[in-house]
N, C-alpha and C positions, 0 to 999 in steps of 0.2 A: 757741662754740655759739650758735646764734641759736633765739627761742623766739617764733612771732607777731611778726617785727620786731625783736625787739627783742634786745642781744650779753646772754648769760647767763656767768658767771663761775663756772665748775664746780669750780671749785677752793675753793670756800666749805669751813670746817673747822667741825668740831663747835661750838665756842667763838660760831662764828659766824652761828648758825644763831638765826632771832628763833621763839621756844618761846612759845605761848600756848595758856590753857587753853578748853575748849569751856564752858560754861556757858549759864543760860536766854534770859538778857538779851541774849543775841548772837542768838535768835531770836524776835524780838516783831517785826512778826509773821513765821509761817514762811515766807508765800507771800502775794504780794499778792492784796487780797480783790477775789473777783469779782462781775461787774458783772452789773447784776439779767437784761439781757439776752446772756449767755452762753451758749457754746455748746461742744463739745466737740470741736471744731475750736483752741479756741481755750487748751488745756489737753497740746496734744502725741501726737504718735504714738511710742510706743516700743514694739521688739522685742524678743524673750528668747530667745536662739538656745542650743540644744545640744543634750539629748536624746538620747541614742544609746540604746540598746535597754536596756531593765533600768535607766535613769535617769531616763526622761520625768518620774518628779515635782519633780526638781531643776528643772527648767522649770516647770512647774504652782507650783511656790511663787513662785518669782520674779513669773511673770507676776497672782497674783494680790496679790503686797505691791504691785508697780506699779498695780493697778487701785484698792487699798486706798487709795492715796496718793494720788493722783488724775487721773491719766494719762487722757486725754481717749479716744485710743484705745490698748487694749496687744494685740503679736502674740505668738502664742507659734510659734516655729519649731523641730519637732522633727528629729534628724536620723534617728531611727528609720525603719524599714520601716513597722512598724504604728500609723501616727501617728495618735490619739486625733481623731474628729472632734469632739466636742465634750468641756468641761470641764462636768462635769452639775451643780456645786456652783459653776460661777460661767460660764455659757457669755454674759455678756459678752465673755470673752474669745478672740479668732478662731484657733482653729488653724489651721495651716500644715504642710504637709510643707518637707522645705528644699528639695526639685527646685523649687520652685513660689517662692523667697524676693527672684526677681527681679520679680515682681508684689508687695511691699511697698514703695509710692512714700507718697514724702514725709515720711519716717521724720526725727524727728529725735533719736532717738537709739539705738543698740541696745547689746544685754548680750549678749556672748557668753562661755561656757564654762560655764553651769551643766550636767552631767551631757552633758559635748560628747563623751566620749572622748577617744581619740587615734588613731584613725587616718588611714587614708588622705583619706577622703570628710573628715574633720572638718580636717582640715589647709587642705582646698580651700576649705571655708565660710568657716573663719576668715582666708584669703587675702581673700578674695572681700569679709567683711565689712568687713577694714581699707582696704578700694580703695573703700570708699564714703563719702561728703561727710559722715553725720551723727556726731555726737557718739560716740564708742564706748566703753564700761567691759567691759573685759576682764577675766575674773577666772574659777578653778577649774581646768580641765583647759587652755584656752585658753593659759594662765600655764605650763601644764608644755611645752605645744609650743610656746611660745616660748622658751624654758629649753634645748628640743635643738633647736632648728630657727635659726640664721644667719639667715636669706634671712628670716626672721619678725619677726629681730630691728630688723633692718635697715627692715622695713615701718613696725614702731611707732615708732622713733625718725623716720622722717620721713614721716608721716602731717601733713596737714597741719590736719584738724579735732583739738578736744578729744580727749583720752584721758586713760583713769581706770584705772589699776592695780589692785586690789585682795587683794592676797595674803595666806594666813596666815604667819607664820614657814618652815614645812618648805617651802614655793614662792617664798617671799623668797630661802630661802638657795638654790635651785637657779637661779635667775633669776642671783644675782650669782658664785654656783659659790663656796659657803661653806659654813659648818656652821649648826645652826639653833641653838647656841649662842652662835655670834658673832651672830648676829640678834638675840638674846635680852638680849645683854649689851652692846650697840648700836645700840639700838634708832632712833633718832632719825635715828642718822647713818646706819645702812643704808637708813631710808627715803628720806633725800634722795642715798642713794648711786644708787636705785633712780629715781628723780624723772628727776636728772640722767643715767642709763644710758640710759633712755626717754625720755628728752621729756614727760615724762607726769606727771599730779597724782596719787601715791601713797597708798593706803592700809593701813597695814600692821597688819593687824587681830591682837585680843589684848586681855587685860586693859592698860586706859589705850591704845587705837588712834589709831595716827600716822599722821598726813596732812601732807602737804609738798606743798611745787609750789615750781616753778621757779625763784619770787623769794626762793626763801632762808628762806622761812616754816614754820612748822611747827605743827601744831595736835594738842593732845593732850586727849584723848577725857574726861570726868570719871562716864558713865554706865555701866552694865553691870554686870552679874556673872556669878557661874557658869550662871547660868542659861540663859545662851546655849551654854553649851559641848554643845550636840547638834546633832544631823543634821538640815542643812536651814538652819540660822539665818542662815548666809554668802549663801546662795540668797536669801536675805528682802532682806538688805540689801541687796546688787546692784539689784534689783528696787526698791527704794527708793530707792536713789540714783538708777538708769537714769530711775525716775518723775520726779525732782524736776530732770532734767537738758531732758525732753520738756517738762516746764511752763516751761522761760526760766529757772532759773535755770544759770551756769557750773559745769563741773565743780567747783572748786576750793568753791564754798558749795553745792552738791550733794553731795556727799562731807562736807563740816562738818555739816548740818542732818542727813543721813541716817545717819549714825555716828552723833549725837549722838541721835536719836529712836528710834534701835533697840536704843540702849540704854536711853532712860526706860522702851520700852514693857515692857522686860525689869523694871528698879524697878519699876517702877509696878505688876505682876504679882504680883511677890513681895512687894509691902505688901498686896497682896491676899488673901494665903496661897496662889497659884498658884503655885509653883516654891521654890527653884530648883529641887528634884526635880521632873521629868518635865513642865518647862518646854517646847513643842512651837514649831516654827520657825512654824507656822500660827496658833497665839497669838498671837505677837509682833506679826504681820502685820498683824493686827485692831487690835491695841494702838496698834501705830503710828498708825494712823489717828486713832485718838484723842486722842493725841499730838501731832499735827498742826495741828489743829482746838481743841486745845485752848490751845495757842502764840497760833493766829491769836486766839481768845478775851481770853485776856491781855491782849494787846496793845491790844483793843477799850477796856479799864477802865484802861490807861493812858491813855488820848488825851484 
């Protein structure tokens, strides 16, 4: 297998796989600091594509953790009929219908599968998104049709930009056609089982979330708690990562920083007496931002 150039050995076994833990120190600072004259040009355009009817706020969370985080510009692309012209609690951000998602140039990154469905029209989006040059993290319903769809499979593994996997267990294990207890109890090696099936930098979300990529490496998550286990939270991170991938940095420390911040923002809540009961994926959002900035701070009173 070849990965960017370079021959990849997919035969790497558990034993051999290099396990490191996420911690703070591996991000001082998050994001390099911007320059007094900046611009918003200069911080990335990323999309948030899915939305089918009775889901558009799986989109609306994503696109506002990416705004959160600091995505210079964020699109939100619904696939709905009645796609929302504006977001009245953050209309920074641009809606979009999907007829119209060949007018979003110069994307450098997009998120496809929050609340995408599965049908017909969302099978052609998700075609359509992997035939494009920018960065892509794939994750939610996107992950299920590529789970029954071949000809899908076959896109992601030779795509020839970035991609970012993102699954929970029960889409882990349909992706590799297992149980979600062999995931459960395997965890490390199904993600790079997954890594290596895809072409792709994996993250296989969960208490303690595994990230892998290509080179055998393996990065295991030290922040979270139950707090995140509701509706929406998955949606945040995506939107987090997709943000942190539109600002310059690679999937593979896109994926490390944004796993690892959406879990503080989670900690950091519940030392606040916020959760974990009734912990909301739109909190976290906010948190993160704080998170973020708060990294880069650190790093400040180190130098």
């Amino acid at each position: 297998m070849t990965y960017q150039g370079k021959t990849i050995n997919a035969e790497l076994t558990k034993t051999q796989v290099k396990s490191n833990k996420l911690v703070q120190s591996m991000f001082l600072p998050a994001l390099p600091s911007r320059s007094i004259d900046a611009h918003k040009g200069n911080f990335g355009n990323v999309a948030i594509v899915g939305g089918d009817k009775g889901m558009v706020g799986a989109v609306l969370l994503a696109s506002r953790a990416a705004l959160f985080c600091g995505s210079g510009r964020v699109y939100a692309v619904f696939l709905a009929d009645d796609t929302p012209s504006v977001d009245p609690s953050h209309p920074e951000i641009m809606l979009h219908s999907a007829n119209i998602q060949a007018n979003l140039t110069q994307l450098n990154c997009a998120v496809i599968g929050p609340g995408l469905g599965q049908s017909k029209a969302a099978i052609e989006l998700l075609e359509f998104y992997m035939a494009q040059p920018a960065a892509l993290l794939i994750d939610a319903d996107a992950l299920n049709l590529i789970s029954q769809q071949m000809h899908l499979q076959e896109i992601v593994k030779n795509r020839q930009a970035e991609t970012i996997i993102t699954p929970h267990p029960a889409e882990a294990a349909r992706l590799l056609n297992t149980t979600v207890a062999d995931i459960q109890q395997n965890r490390i090696e199904r993600a790079q089982n997954l890594t290596y099936k895809f072409n792709t930098v994996c993250v296989l979300k969960g208490a303690s979330t595994i990230i892998t990529n290509i080179d055998g490496n393996c990065f295991i998550n030290t922040t979270g708690n139950p707090g995140l286990a509701s509706g929406g939270t998955g949606d945040i991170l995506s939107g987090i990562i997709g943000s942190l991938i539109a600002q310059g940095l690679s999937g593979l420390e896109a994926a490390k920083l944004g796993v690892y911040v959406h879990g503080a923002a989670a900690d950091a809540l519940v030392a606040q007496g916020i959760g974990p009961v009734g912990l909301t994926a739109s909190e976290i959002a906010l948190e993160a931002r704080k998170q973020i900035n708060l990294l880069n701070k650190l790093a400040q009173k180190e130098i």
